[in-house]
C-alpha positions in Angstrom: -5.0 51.3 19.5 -3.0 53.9 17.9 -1.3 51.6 15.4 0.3 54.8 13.4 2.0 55.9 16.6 2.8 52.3 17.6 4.6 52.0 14.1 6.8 55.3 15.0 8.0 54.0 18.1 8.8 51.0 17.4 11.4 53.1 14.5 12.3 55.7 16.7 13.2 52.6 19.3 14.8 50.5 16.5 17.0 53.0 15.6 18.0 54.1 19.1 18.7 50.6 20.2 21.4 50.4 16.7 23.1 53.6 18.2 23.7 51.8 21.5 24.6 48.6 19.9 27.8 50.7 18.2 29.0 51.8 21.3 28.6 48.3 23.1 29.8 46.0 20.4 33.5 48.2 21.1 33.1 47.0 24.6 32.2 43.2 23.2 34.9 43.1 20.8 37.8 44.6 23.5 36.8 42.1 26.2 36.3 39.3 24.0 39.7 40.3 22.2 41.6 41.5 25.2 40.5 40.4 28.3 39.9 44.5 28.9 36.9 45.7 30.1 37.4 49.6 29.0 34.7 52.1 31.5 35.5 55.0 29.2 33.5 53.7 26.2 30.6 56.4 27.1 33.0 59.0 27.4 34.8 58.0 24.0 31.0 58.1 22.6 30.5 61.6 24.0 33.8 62.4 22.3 32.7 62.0 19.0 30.0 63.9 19.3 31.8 66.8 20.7 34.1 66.3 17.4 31.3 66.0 15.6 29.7 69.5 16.6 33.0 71.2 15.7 33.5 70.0 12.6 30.1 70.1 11.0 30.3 74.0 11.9 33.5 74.3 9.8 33.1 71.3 7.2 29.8 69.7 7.4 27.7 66.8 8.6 28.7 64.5 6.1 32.9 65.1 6.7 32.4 65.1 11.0 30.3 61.7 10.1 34.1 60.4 8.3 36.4 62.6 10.5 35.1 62.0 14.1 35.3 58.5 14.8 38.8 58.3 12.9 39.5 60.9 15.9 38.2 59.4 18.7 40.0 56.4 17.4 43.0 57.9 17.3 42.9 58.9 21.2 42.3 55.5 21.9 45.5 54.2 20.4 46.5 56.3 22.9 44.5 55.7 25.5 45.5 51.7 24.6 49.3 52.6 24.9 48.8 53.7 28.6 46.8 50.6 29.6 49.1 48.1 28.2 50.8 47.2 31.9 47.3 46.4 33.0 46.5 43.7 30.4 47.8 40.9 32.7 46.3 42.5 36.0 43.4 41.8 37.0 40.1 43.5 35.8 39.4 44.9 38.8 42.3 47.4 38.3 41.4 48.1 34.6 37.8 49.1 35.8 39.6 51.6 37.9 41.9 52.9 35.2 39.3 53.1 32.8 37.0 55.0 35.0 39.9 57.1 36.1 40.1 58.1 32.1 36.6 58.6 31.6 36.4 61.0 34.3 39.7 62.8 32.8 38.1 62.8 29.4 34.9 64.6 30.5 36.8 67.2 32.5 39.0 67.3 29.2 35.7 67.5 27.1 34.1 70.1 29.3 37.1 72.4 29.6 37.5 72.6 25.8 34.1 72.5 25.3 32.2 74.0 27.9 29.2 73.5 30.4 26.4 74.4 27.6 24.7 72.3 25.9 25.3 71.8 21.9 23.3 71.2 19.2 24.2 69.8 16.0 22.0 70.1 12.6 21.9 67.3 10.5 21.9 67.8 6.5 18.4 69.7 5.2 17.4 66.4 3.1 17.7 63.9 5.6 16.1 66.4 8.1 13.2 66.2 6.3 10.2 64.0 6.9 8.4 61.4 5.3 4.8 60.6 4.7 3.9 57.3 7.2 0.7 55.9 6.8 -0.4 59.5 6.4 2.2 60.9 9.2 5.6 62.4 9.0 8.3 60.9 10.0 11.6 61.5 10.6 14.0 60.5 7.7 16.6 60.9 9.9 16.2 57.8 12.0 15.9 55.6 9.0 19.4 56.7 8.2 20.6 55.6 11.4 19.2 52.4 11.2 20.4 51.9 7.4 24.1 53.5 8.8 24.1 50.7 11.5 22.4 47.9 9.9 25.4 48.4 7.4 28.3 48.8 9.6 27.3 45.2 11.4 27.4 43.6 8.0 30.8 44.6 7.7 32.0 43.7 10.8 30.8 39.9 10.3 31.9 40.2 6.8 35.2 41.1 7.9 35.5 38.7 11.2 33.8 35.5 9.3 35.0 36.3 5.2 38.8 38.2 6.1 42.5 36.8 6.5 42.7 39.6 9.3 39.3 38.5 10.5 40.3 35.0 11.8 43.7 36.2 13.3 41.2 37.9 15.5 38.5 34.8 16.1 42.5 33.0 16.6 43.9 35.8 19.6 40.1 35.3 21.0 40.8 31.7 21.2 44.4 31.5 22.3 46.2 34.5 22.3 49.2 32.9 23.5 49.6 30.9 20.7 49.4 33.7 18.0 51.8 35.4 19.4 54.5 32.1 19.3 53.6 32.0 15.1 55.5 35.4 15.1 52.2 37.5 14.5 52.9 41.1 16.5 49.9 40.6 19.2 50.3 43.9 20.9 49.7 46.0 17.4 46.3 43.8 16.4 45.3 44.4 20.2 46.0 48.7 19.5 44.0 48.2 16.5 41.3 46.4 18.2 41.0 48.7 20.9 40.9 51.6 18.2 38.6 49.9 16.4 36.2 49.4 19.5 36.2 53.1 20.5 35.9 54.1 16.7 32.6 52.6 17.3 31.5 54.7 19.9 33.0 57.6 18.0 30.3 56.8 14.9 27.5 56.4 17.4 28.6 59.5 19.1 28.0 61.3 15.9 24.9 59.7 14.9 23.6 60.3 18.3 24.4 64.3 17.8 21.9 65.6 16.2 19.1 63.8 17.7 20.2 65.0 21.6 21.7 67.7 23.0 25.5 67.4 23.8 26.4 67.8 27.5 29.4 66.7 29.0 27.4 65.8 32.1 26.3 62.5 30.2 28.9 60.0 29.7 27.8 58.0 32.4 24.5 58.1 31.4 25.7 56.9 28.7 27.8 54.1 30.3 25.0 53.1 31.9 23.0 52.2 28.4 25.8 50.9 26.7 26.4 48.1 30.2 23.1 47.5 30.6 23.1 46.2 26.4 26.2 44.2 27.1 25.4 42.4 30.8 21.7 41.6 28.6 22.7 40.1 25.4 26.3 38.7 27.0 29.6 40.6 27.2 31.3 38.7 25.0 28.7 37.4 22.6 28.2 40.6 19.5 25.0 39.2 18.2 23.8 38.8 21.6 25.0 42.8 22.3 23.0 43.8 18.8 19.5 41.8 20.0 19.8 43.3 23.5 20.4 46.9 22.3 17.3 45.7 19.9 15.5 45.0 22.9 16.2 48.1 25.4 15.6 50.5 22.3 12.3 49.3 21.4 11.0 48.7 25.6 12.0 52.0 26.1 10.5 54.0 22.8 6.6 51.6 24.1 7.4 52.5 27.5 7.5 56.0 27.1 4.4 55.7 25.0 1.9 53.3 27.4 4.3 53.6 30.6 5.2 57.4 30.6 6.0 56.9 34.4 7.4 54.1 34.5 9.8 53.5 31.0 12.9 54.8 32.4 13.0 51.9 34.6 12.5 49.3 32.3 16.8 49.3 31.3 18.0 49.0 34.7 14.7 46.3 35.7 15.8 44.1 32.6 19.4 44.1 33.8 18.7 43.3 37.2 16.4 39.9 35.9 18.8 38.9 33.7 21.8 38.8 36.5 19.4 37.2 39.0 18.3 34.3 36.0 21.2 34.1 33.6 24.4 36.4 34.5 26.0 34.9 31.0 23.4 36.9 29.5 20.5 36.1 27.4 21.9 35.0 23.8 25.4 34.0 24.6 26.3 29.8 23.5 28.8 27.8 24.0 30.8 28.9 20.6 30.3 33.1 21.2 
């Protein structure tokens, strides 16, 4: 066994499964928050990658890494205000409206953009390579993994450690009665939401320079980020973080010892896990 190349998938796998558990912890956090289940999260992803490609051509990686989630985060405040008669209808009709938006935003993304594919250069020094066990590697995907590894510390540190924290773990228990003590429900649920796609803005950007950008892929996308979610639980984020754990690393081994057969793996897992446990693999009573 080829342990060197074993050891580099299992990294680049690592790191892709942290880039899809940003965009699917925004789709945790909205439904367990709102009661929203928001279809344009792989278009909001694409998004900031598209943002990202602009401004690192004018400004830099470093300054599209700051600039394009706050951006995509921004058009989901607005995308929130437009969705706001839907909160007490049921899901079905917010599936529709939020498909009906992620189809707008890649016709959106395409006619400002265009149909060919873009390419975004990360910084020279962490474009580099490394020496691993005598192979080079990548530095880059370490920095995602570092990047995300951080950003879920914070969010536990904020939702377990924060004042602004438990008024959230509070409108995920009873929203209802956080709204009675006078606390304005409908501006923490604008800044959950834009909190939620400002994740899949971040992973849009760290995805950039790894793929090319094609407005053809949102649903491809999608398609990742719900398979993450109906695995680890919808409404469970550590669940969501070992699941996109999970699919990164099968699919990295599968392409390496199941060439033909890796690209199935996602949609296989997702079908065994609504057949055995629809709930999802790591959710408990108290997620």
């Amino acid at each position: 066994m080829d342990w060197v190349a074993l050891l580099r998938q299992l990294i680049v796998g690592i790191s892709s499964g942290m880039i899809t558990f940003l965009g699917a912890a925004g789709v945790s956090l909205v439904v367990s928050g709102m009661s929203l289940m928001n279809f344009a999260q792989g278009a909001f992803m694409l998004l900031g990658a598209y943002v990202c490609y602009t401004i690192t051509r004018v400004m830099g990686f470093w300054w599209a890494l700051l600039i394009a989630p706050l951006v995509v985060a921004i058009v989901g405040g607005i995308v929130e205000l437009l969705m706001r008669p839907l909160y007490k209808k049921n899901m079905l009709f917010q599936l529709i409206l939020t498909m009906g938006i992620a189809f707008v935003m890649a016709d959106g993304i395409q006619l400002i953009w265009g149909t060919l594919v873009k390419t975004v250069t990360a910084p020279v020094f962490i474009s580099r390579t490394f020496s691993l066990l005598g192979t080079p590697f990548p530095t880059y995907y370490v920095l995602i993994i570092v990047i995300a590894c951080l950003f879920a510390i914070g969010m536990w540190l904020v939702f377990e450690k924060t004042k602004l924290g438990m008024i959230f773990r509070a409108i995920i228990s009873d929203r209802e009665m956080v709204g009675s003590l006078g606390i304005n429900v409908n501006k923490l649920y604008s800044i959950m939401f834009m909190v939620g796609v400002w994740m899949s803005g971040l992973a849009g950007v760290l995805i950039a320079p790894i793929i090319g950008i094609s407005s053809q892929k949102s649903f491809g996308i999608l398609f990742s980020i719900m398979t993450v979610i109906v695995i680890g639980g919808i409404t469970s984020m550590r669940g969501v973080l070992y699941a996109a754990l999970i699919v990164g690393v099968a699919n990295a081994l599968g392409s390496l010892y199941l060439p033909w057969f890796y690209t199935l793996i996602p949609g296989l897992l997702m079908v065994i896990v609504l057949i055995l446990r629809p709930e999802g693999l790591f959710v408990r009573s108290e997620d």
